[in-house]
N, C-alpha and C positions, 0 to 999 in steps of 0.2 A: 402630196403630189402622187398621181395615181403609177402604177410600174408601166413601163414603155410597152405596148401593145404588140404583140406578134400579127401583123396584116400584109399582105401582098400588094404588088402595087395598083392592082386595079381600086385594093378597096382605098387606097390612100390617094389615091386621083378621086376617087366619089366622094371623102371626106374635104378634099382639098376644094369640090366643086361647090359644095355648101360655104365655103367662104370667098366665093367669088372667081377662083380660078377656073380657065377654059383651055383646051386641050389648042398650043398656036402651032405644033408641027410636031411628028414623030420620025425618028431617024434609027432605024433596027429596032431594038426589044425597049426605046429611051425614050419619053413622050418631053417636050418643053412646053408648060404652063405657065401662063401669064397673068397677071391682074391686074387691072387698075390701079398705080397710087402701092401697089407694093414689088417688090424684089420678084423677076422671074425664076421657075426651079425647074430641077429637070429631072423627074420620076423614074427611075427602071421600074419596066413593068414582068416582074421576077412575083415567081409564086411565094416569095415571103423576103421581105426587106429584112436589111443586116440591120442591126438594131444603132448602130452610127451612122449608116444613113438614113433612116426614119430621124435621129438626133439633127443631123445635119437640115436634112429638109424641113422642118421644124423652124430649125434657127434662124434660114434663110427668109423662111414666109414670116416669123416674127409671131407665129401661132402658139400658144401656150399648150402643155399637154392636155390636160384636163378642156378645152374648147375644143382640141383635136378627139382625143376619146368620146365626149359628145357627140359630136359628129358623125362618129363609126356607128 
């Protein structure tokens, strides 16, 4: 397994959007994504994610690292 990515939120909403997620509402610096058929999440858009919540959002989407790293 590859080491957890240091990326901000913008780039993890672009990786998020290659698996289907779309940007349903933002509320201050917080975007909530949604997808079809999976669990919605809710991204800060912070110049660099704590590496528990990059974990966190991860587990929620159900997304594996390595398809996420892809993605980036």
């Amino acid at each position: 397994m590859p080491p957890l990515p240091v990326v901000s939120g913008d780039q993890c909403m672009a990786a998020l959007r290659t698996f289907g997620y779309e940007v349903a509402r933002s509320d201050g610096s917080h975007y909530r994504l949604t997808c079809p058929g999976r669990a919605p999440v809710t991204v800060p858009r912070h110049r660099t994610l704590k590496r528990g919540t990059l974990r966190a959002i991860l587990r929620t989407t159900e997304i594996s690292m390595q398809a996420f790293v892809d993605a980036l």
